[in-house]
PDB file of N, CA, C and O in Angstrom:
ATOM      1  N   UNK A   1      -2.023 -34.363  22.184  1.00  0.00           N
ATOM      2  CA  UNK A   1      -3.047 -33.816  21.290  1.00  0.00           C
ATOM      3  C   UNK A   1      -3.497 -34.893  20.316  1.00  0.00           C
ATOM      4  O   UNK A   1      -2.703 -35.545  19.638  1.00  0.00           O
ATOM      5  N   UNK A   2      -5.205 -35.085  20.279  1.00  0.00           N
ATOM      6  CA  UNK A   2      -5.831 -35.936  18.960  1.00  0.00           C
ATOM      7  C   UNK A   2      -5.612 -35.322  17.687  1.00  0.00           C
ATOM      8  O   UNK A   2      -5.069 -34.222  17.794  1.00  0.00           O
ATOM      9  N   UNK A   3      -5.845 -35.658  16.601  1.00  0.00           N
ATOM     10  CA  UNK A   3      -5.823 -35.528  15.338  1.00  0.00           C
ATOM     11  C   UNK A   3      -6.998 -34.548  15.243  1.00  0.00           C
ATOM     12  O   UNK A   3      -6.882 -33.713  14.345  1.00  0.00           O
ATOM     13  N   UNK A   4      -7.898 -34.498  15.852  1.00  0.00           N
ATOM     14  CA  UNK A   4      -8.873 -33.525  15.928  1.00  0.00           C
ATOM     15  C   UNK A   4      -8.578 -32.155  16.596  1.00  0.00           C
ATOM     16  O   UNK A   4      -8.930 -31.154  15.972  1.00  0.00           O
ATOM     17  N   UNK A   5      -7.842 -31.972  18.053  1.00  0.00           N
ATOM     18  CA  UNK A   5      -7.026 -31.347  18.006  1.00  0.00           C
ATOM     19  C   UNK A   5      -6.086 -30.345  16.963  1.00  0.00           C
ATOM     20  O   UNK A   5      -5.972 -29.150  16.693  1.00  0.00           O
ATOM     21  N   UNK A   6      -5.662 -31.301  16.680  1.00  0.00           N
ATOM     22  CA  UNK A   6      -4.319 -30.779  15.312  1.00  0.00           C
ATOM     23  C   UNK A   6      -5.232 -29.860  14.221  1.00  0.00           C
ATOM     24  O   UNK A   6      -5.040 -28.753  13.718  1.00  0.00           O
ATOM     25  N   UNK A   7      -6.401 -30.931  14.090  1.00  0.00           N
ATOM     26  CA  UNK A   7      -7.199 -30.170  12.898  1.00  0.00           C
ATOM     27  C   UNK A   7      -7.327 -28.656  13.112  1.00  0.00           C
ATOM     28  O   UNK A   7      -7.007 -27.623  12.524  1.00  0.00           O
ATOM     29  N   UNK A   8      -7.820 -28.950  14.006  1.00  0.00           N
ATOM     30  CA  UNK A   8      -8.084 -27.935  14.779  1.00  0.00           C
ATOM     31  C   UNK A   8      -7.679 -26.102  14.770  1.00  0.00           C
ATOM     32  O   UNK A   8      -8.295 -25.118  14.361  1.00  0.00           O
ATOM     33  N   UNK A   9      -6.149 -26.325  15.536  1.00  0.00           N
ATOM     34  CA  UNK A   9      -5.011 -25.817  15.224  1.00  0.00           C
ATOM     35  C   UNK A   9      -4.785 -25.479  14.092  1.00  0.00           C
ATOM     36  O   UNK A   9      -4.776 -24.254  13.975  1.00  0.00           O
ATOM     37  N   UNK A  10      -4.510 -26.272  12.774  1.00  0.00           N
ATOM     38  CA  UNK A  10      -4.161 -26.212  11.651  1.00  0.00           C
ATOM     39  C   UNK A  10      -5.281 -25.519  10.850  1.00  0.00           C
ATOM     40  O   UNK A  10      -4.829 -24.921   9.873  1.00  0.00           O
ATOM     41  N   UNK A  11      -6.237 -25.458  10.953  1.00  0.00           N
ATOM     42  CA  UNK A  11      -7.707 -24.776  10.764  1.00  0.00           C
ATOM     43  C   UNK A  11      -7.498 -22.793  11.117  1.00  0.00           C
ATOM     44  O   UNK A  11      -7.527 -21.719  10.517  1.00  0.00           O
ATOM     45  N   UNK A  12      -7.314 -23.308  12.362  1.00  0.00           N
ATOM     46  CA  UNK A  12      -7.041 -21.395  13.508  1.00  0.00           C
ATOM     47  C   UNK A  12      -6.143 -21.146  12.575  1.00  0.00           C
ATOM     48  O   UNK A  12      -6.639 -20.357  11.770  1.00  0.00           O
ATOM     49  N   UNK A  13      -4.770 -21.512  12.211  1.00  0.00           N
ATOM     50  CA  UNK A  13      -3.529 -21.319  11.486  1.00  0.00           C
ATOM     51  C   UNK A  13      -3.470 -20.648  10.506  1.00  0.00           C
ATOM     52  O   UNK A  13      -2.760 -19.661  10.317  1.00  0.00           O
ATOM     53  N   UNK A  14      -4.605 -21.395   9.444  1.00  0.00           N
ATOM     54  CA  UNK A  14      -4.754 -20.998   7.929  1.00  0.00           C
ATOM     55  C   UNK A  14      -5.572 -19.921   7.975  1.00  0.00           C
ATOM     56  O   UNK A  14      -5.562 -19.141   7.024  1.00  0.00           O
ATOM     57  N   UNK A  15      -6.244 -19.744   8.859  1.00  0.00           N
ATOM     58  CA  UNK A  15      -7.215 -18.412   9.135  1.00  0.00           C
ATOM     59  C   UNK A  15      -6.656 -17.179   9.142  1.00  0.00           C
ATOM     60  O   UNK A  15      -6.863 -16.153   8.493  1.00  0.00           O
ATOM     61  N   UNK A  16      -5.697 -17.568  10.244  1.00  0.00           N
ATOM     62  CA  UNK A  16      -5.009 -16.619  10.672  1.00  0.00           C
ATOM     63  C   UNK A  16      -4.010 -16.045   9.707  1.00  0.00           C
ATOM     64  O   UNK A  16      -3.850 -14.826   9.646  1.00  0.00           O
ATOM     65  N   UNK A  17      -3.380 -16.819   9.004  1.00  0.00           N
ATOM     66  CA  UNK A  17      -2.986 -16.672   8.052  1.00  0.00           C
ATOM     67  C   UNK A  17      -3.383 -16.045   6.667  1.00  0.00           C
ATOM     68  O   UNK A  17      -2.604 -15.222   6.186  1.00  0.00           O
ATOM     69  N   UNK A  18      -4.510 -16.360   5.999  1.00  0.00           N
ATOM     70  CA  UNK A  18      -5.239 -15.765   5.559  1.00  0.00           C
ATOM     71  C   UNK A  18      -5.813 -14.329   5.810  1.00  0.00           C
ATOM     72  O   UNK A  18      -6.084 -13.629   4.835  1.00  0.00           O
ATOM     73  N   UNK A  19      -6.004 -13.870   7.073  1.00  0.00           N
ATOM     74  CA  UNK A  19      -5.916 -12.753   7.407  1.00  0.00           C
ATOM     75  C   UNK A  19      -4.959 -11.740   7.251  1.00  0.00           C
ATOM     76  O   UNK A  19      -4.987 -10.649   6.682  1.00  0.00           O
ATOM     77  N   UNK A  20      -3.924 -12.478   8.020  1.00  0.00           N
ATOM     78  CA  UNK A  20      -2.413 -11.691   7.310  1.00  0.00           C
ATOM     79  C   UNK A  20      -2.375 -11.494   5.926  1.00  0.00           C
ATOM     80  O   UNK A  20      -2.151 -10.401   5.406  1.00  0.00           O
ATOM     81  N   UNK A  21      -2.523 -12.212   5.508  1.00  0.00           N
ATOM     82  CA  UNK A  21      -2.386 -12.014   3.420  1.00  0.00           C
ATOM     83  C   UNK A  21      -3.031 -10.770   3.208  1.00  0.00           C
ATOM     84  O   UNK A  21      -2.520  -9.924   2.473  1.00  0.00           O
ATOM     85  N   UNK A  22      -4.357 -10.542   3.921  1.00  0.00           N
ATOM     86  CA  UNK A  22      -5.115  -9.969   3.103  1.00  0.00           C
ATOM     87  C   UNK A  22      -4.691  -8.868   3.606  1.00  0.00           C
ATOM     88  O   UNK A  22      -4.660  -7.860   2.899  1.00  0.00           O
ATOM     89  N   UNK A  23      -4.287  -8.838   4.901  1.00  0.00           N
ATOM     90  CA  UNK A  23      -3.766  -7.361   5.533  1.00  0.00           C
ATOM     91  C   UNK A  23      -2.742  -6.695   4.451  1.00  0.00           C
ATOM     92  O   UNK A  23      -2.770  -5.694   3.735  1.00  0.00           O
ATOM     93  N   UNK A  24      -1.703  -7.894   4.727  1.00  0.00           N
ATOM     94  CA  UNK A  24      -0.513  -7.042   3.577  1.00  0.00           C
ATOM     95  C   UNK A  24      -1.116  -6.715   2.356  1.00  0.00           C
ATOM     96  O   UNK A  24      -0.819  -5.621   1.878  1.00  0.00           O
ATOM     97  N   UNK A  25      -2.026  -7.547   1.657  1.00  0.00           N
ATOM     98  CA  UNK A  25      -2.304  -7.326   0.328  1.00  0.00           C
ATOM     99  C   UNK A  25      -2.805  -5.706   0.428  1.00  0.00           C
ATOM    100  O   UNK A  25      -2.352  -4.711  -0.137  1.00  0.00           O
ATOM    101  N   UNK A  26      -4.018  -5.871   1.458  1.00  0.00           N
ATOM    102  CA  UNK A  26      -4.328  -4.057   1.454  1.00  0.00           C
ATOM    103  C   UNK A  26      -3.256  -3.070   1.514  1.00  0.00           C
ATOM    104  O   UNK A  26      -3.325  -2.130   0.722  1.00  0.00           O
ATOM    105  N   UNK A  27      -2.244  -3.134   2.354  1.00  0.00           N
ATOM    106  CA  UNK A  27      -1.051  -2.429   2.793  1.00  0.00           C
ATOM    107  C   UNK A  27      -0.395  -2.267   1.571  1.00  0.00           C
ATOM    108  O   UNK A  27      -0.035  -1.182   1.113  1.00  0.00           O
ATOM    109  N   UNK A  28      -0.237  -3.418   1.022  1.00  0.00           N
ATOM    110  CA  UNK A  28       0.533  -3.229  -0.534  1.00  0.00           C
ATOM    111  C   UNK A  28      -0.187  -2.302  -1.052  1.00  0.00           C
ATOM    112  O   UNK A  28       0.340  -1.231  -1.352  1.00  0.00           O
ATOM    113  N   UNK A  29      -1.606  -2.543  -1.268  1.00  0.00           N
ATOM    114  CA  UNK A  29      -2.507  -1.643  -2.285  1.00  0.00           C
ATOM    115  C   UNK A  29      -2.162  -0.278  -2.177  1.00  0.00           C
ATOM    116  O   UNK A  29      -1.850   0.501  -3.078  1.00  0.00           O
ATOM    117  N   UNK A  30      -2.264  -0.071  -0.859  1.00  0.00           N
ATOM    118  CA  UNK A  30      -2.360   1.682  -0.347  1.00  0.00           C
ATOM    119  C   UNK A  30      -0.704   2.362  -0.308  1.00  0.00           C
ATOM    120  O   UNK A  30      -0.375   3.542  -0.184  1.00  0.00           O
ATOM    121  N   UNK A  31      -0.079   1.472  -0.420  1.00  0.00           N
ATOM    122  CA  UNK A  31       1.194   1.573  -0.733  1.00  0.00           C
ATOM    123  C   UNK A  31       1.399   2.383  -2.420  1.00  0.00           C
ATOM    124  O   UNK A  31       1.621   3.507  -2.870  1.00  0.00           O
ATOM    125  N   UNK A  32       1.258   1.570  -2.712  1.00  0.00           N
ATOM    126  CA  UNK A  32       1.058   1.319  -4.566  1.00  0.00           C
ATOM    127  C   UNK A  32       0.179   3.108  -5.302  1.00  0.00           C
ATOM    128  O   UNK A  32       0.437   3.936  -6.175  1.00  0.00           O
ATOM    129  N   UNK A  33      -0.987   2.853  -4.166  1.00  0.00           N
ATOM    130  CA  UNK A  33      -1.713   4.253  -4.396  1.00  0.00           C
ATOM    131  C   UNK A  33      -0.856   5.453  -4.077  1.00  0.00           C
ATOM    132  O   UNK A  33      -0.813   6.475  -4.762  1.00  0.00           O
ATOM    133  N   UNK A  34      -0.104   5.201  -2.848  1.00  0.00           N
ATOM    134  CA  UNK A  34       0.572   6.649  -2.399  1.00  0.00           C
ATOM    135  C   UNK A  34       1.727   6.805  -2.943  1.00  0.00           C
ATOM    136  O   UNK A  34       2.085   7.979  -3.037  1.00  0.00           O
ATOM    137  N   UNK A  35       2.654   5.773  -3.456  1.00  0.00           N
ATOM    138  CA  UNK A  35       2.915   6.022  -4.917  1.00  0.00           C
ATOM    139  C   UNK A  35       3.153   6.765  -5.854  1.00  0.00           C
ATOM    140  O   UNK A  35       4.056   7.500  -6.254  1.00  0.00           O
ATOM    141  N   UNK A  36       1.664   6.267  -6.274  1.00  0.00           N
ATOM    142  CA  UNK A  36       0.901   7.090  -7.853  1.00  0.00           C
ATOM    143  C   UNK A  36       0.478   8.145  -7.454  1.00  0.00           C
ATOM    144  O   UNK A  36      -0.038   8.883  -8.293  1.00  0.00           O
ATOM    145  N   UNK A  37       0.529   8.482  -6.378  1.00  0.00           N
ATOM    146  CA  UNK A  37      -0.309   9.977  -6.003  1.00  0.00           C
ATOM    147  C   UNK A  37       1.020  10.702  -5.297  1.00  0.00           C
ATOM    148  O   UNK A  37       0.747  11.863  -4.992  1.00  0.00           O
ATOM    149  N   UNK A  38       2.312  10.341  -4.976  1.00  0.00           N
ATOM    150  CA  UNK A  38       3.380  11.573  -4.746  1.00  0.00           C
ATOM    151  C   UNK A  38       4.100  11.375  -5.869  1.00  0.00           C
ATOM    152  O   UNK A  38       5.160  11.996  -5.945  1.00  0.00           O
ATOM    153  N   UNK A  39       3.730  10.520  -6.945  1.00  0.00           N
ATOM    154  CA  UNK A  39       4.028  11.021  -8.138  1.00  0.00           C
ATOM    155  C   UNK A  39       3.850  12.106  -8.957  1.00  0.00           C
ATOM    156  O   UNK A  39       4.577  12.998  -9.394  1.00  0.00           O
ATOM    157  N   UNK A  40       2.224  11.676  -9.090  1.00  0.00           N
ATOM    158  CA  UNK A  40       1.549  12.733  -9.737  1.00  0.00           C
ATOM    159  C   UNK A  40       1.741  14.272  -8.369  1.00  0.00           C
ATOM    160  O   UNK A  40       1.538  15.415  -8.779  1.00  0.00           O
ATOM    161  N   UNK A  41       1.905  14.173  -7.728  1.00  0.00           N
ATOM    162  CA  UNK A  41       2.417  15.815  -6.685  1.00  0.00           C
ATOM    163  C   UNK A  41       3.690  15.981  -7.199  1.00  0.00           C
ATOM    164  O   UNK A  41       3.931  17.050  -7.761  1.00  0.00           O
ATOM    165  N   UNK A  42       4.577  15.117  -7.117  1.00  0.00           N
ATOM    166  CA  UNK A  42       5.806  15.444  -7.799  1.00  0.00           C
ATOM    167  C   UNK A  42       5.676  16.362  -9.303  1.00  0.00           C
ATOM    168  O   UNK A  42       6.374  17.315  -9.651  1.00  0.00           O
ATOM    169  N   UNK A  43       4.812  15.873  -9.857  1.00  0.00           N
ATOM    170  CA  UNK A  43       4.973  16.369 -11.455  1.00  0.00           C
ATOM    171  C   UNK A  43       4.266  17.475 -11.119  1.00  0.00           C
ATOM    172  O   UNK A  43       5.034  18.427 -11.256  1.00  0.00           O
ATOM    173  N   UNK A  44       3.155  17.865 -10.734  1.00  0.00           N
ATOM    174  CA  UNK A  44       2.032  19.450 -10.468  1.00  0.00           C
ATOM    175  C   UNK A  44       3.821  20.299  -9.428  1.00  0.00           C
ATOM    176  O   UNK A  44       4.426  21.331  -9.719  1.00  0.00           O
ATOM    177  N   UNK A  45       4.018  19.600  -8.629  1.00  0.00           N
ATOM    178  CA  UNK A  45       5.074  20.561  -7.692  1.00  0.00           C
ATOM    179  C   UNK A  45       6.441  21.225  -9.199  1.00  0.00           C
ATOM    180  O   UNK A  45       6.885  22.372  -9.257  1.00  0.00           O
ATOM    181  N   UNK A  46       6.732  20.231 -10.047  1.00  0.00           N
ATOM    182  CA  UNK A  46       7.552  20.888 -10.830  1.00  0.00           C
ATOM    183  C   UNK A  46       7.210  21.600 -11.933  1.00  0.00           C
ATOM    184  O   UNK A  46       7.990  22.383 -12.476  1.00  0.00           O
ATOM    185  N   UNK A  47       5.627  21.297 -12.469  1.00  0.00           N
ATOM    186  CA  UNK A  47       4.819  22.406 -13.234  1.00  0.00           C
ATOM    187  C   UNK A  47       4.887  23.990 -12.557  1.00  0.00           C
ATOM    188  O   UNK A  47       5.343  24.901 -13.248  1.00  0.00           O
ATOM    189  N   UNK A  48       4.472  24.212 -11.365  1.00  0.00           N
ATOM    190  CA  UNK A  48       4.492  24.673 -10.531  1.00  0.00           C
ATOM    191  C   UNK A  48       5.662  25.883 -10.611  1.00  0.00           C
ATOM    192  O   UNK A  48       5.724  27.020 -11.076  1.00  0.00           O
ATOM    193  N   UNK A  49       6.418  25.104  -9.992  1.00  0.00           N
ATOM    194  CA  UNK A  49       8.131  25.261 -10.073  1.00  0.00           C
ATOM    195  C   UNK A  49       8.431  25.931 -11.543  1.00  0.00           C
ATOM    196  O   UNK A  49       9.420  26.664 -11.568  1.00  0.00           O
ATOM    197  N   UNK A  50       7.915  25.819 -12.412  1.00  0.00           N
ATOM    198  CA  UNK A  50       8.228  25.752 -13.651  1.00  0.00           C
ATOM    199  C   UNK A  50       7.468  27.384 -14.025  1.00  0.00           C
ATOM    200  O   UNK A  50       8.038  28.415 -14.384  1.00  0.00           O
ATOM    201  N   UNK A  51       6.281  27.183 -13.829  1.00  0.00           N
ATOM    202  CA  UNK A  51       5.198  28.496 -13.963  1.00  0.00           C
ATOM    203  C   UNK A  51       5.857  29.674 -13.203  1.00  0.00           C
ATOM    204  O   UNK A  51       5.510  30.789 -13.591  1.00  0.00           O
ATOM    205  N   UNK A  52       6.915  29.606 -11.996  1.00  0.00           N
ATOM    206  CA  UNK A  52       6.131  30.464 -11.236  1.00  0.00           C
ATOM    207  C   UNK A  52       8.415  31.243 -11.254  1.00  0.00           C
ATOM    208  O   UNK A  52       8.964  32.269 -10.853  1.00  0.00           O
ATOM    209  N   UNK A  53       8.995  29.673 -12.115  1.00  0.00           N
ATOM    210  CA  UNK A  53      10.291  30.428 -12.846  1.00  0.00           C
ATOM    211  C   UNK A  53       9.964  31.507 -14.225  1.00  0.00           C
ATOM    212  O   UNK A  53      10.520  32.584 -14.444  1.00  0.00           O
ATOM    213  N   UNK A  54       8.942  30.873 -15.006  1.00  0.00           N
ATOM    214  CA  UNK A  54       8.928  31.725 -15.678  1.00  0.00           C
ATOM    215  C   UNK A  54       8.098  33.281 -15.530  1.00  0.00           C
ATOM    216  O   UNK A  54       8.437  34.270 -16.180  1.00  0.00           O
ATOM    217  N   UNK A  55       6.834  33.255 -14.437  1.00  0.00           N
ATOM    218  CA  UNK A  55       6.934  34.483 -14.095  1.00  0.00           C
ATOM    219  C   UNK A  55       8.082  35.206 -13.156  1.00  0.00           C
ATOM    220  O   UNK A  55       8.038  36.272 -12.541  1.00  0.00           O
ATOM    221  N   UNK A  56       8.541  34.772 -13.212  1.00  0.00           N
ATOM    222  CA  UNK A  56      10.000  35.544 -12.536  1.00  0.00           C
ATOM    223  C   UNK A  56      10.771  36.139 -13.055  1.00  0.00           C
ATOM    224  O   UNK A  56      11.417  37.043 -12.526  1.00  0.00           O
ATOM    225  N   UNK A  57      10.903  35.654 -14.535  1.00  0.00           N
ATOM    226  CA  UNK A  57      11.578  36.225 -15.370  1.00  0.00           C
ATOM    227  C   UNK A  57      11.396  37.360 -16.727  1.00  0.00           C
ATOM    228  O   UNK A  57      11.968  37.946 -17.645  1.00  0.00           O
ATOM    229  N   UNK A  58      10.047  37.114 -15.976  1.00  0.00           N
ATOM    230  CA  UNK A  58       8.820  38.661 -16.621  1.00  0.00           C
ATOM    231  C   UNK A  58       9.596  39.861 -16.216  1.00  0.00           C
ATOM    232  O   UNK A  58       9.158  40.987 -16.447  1.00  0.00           O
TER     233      UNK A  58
END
């Protein structure tokens, strides 16, 4: 292989690479979101939980 070659290669590489980043970065994101959002279900599920102890005890 020439040096042009290599460039080459090393060019496809960082691309490819770069792609990956951005994949995980999204994956992280939507990660991060689902999260904050079976959080916030967590807290409405024990409001919930909470409302439906105290009509019970009506």
């Amino acid at each position: 292989m020439n040096n042009i070659d290599m460039n080459l290669v090393a060019q496809s590489l960082n691309q490819k690479l770069a792609v990956a980043n951005y994949t995980a970065s999204s994956w992280e994101a939507k990660a991060t979101q689902l999260e904050q959002e079976n959080s916030q279900l967590k807290s409405q599920l024990e409001e919930l939980k909470k409302q439906n102890d105290e009509k019970g005890d009506k």
